[in-house]
C-alpha positions in Angstrom: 0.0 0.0 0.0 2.4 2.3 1.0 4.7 1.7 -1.9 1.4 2.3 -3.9 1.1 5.6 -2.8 4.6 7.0 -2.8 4.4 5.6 -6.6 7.7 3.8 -6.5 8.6 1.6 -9.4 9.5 -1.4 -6.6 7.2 -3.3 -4.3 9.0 -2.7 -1.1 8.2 -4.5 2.2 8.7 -3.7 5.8 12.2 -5.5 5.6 13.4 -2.9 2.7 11.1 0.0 2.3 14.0 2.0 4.6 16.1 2.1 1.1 13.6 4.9 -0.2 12.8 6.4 3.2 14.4 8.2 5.7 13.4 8.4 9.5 11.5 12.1 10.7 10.2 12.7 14.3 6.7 11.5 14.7 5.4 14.7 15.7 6.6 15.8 12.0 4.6 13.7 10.7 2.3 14.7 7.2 0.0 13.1 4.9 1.6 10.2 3.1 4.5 9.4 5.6 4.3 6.1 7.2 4.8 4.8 10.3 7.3 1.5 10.4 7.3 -1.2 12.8 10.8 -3.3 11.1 9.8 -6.3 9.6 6.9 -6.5 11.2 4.1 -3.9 9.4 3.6 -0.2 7.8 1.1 2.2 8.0 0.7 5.4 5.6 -0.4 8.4 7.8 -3.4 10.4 6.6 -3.9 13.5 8.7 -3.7 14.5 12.6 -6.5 14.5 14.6 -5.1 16.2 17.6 -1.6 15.7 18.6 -2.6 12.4 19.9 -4.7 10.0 17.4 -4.3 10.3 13.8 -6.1 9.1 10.8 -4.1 6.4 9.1 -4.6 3.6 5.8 -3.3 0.0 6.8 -4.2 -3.0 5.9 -4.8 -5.4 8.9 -6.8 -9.2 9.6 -10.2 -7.1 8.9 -9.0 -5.5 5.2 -7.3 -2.4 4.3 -8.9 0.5 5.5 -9.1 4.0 7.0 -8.1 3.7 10.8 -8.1 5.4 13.5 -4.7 5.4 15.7 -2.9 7.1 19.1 0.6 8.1 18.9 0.5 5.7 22.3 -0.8 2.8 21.2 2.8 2.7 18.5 5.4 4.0 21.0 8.5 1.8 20.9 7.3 -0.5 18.3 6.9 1.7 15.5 9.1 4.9 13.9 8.0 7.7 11.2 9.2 7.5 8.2 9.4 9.9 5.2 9.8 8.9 1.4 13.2 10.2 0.1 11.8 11.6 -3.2 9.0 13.6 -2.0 7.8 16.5 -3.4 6.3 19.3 -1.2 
């Protein structure tokens, strides 16, 4: 999904998608960073909700979807991550 939406000409997974991507604070975060937990799973980040919970696209054991998700509920597991090529 996440390799979808940064249009890259690879498929990367959770165990590679750091070659295109670089790590940013979370509290930078912006619509279409992701969120990384190392070969484990990705999330693209939507929007912010409050400083807290964010809207975020992952797919999961009940289908991709739009997601709500707390900045708490990730700490330690998972890291921001920003696409190298982006274009502000």
């Amino acid at each position: 999904m996440v390799s979808m939406a940064w249009k890259t000409s690879t498929s990367y997974t959770t165990r590679n998608i750091q070659q295109v991507s670089h790590k940013i604070s979370m509290s930078d975060l912006k619509a279409g960073d992701a969120l990384l937990a190392p070969d484990s799973h990705v999330i693209l980040f939507d929007k912010w909700i409050d400083g807290k919970t964010f809207w975020a696209y992952e797919e999961i054991s009940k289908g991709a979807g739009h997601y709500k998700r707390t900045v708490s509920s990730l700490k330690g597991k998972y890291h921001a991550i920003r696409y190298n090529n982006i274009q502000d």
